[in-house]
C-alpha positions, -999 to +999 in steps of 0.1 A: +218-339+475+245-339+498+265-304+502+299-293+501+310-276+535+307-241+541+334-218+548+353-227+581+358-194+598+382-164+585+408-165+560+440-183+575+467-161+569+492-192+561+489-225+555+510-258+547+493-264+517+472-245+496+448-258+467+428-241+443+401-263+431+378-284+447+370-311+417+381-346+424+421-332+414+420-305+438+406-328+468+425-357+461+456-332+465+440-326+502+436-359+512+473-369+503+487-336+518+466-345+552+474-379+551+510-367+550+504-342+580+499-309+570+478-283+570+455-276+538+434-250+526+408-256+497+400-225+474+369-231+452+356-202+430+322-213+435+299-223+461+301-262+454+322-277+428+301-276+392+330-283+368+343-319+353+344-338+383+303-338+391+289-335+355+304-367+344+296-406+344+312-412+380+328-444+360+361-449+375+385-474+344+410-493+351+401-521+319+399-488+296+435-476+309+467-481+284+495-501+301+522-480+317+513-450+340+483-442+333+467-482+342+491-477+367+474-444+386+438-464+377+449-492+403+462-471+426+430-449+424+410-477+429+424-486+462+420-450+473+384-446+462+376-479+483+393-466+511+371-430+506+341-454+505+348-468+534+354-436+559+337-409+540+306-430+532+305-420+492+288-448+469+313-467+451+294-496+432+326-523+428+309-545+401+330-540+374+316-530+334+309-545+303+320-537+271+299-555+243+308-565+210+277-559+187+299-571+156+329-591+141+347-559+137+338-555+174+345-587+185+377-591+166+390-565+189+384-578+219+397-608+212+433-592+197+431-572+231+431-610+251+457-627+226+478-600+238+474-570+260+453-585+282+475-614+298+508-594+291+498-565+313+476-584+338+441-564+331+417-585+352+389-592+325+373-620+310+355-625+277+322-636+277+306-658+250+271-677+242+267-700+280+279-666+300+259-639+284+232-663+287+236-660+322+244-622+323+209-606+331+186-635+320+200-633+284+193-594+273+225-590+259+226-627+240+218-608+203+253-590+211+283-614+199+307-616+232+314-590+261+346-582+280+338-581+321+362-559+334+361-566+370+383-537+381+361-509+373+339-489+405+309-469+395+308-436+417+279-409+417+295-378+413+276-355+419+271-365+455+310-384+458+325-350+455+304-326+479+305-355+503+345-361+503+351-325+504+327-328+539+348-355+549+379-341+547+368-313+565+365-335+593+398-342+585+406-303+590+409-296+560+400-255+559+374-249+526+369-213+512+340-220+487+327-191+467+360-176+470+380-164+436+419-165+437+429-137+412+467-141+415+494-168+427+528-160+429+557-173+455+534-188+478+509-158+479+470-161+470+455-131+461+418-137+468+387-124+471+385-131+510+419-119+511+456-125+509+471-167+523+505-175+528+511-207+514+548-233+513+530-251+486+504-240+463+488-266+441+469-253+413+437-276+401+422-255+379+403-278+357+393-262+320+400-226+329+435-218+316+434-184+319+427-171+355+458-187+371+496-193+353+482-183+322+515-178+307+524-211+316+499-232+307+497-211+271+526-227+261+506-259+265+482-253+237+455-266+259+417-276+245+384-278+258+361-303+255+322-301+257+303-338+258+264-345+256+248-360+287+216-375+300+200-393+324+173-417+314+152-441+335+143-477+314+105-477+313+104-518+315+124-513+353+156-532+339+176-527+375+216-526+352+246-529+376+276-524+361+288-499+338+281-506+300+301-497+269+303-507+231+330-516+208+328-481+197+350-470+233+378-494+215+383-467+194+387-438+223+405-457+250+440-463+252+435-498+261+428-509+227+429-481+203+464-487+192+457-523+180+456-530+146+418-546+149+407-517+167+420-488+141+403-510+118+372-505+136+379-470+138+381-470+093+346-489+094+330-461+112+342-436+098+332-452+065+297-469+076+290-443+105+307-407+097+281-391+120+293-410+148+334-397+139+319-365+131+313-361+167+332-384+187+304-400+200+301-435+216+284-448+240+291-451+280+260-460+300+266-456+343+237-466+367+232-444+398+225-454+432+185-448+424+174-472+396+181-448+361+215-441+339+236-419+326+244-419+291+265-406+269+285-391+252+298-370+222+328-343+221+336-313+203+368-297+210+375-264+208+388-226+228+355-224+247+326-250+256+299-236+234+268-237+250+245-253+222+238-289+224+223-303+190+190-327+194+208-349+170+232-361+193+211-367+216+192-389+193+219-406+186+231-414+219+196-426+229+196-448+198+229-465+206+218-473+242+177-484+234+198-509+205+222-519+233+200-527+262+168-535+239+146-511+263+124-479+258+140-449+277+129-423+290+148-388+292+149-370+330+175-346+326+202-333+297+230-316+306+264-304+292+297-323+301+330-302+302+369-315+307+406-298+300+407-321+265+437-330+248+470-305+243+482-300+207+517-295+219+527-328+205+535-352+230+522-334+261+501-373+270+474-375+288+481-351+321+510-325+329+525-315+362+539-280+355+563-258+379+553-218+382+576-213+406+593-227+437+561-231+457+538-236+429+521-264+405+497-268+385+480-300+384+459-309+349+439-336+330+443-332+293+418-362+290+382-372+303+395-396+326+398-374+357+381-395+374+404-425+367+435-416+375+434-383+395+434-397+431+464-414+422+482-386+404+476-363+432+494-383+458+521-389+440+526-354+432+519-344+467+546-369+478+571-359+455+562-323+462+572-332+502+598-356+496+615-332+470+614-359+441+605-357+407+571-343+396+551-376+381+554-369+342+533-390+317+552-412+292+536-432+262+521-469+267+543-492+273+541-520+242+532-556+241+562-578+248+567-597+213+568-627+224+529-619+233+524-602+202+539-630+180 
């Protein structure tokens, strides 16, 4: 396990820039301010991050990304994570994922999305069918109707990708106070546990805690929590899977395809055939690590708090989805519970927000599970339009398919 860097030295009295979370947000924030030449200082409440950005999947989308910013921000992060692999040394598997349709409800979905969103928006994907699943791992997935190979997508390991990045940056000189609360912002003062920083810019990553920091202002945003079932299993028949694996059911979760008229179809069948699976927002994401087993997952329930009782149903259900899938027995090493900053129900609020406190302050948050995805990206642009004095990035809604495409 790698770790996070300690503490370097005192408090600094004042900094360039100062960030408050040290999830894959808050350190993507670092990198852009460094790379633009100033001097940053991490804050992280605990002593290594533990929120969204190491209990996840490490799958970084780009196919899974609506058109418009947010597929925007995945190719842009994309290039940054490459560029993180290359001089901090974290694992960033570029093989892309597959998304298999088990089904002609399935199926009719993926081919609507490459009729139409797929050449219109350039997604780099392909569909594959009978002679090239045939080829795809010596035929496992032939039972499986077609797949789409998106050949964009990384596979990170997260919990080691974050410590180690935060270890690179402070090679960078990047100052990290881990295990260190900030109780207040205000004006480009941190109140802190270690003390009081003077900051020109504060940046405010605060992940799911809305309450701590800018309370007030993130109220207003009628912000959600969401808590997902994870595990890792190991396939007992040494089935060595890599890329990262998902089901027509994510055509009913990610932008990409949800708003086509084949996939809300999809969406009626399973609520109708498969309530349990609506019920609790499950379907099914499968990530390899570096070391041979998977991650699996995952479910969501949305609510004020992440309550801390997972349900052995779930669980079952999950584990059934992915030993159907792959066609292997597998075995369970480790459960845990996923967390995120979910959706807003201030309508229209999209899928992240970039809100001013105050003259030196911002606060930078996912509303979505895709922190991962995007966040690199976001972060430098905000970082550059905080120097630069332009516009904060804002989301907007997916752009449509031209109608000549449509038609």
């Amino acid at each position: 396990m790698i770790e996070a860097p300690a503490t370097l030295g005192g408090l600094d009295a004042s900094t360039d820039v100062a960030i408050v979370g040290a999830g894959i947000l808050g350190l993507a924030h670092a990198a852009a301010a460094v790379k633009r030449g100033l001097r940053v200082t991490v804050f992280e409440r605990s002593d290594i991050a533990v929120g969204a950005s190491i209990r996840n999947f490490g799958q970084m989308l780009v196919t899974g990304q609506p058109p418009g910013i947010m597929l925007d921000l995945a190719r842009e992060s994309r290039a940054l994570y490459l560029d993180w692999a290359d001089k901090a040394g974290i694992f960033a598997r570029a093989n892309g994922a597959l998304l298999f349709a088990r089904n002609a409800a399935e199926e009719a979905v993926l081919d609507e999305f490459m009729a139409t969103r797929a050449p219109a928006f350039g997604y780099n994907v392909k569909l594959l069918r009978s002679a090239d699943l045939a080829n795809l791992y010596d035929g496992r997935f032939l039972r499986h109707r077609a797949a789409l190979q998106g050949f964009d997508d990384l596979q990170l390991y997260s919990r080691e990708a974050i410590p180690a990045l935060a270890s690179w940056l402070a090679t960078q000189g990047v100052r990290f106070h881990f295990g260190t609360l900030v109780r207040h912002v205000e004006g480009g003062r941190l109140e802190t546990t270690a003390g009081v920083c003077n900051a020109q810019r504060v940046v405010v990553c605060s992940g799911h805690d809305y309450q701590t920091l800018c309370a007030d202002q993130l109220r207003a945003l009628q912000p959600q929590v969401c808590r997902l079932q994870m595990l890792r299993v190991t396939p007992e028949d040494g089935f060595r899977l890599e890329h990262a694996v998902l089901t027509g059911l994510s055509c009913t979760h990610y932008g990409a395809f949800a708003d086509l008229p084949t996939a809300q179809a999809l969406a009626m069948q399973i609520e109708h055939q498969r309530p349990e699976l609506a019920r609790h927002g499950i379907h099914l994401l499968v990530s390899p690590t570096p070391y041979g087993d998977w991650i699996v997952g995952d479910s969501h329930d949305y609510g004020q708090d992440a309550r801390p009782f997972n349900a052995e149903s779930v669980d079952n259900i999950l584990l059934d989805l992915a030993r159907d899938t792959f066609g292997a027995k597998l075995r369970v090493v480790e459960r845990w519970q996923g967390v995120y900053g979910a959706k807003c129900r201030v309508p229209g609020s999209g899928a992240f927000s970039i809100t001013r406190v105050d003259d030196r302050t911002t606060v930078a948050l996912m509303h979505s599970g895709i922190g991962m995805s995007v966040g690199p990206a976001l972060a430098h642009r905000h970082m550059d339009a905080l120097v630069d004095g332009t516009e904060l990035p804002q989301w907007t809604p997916p752009a449509s398919v031209p109608a000549d495409v449509a038609a």
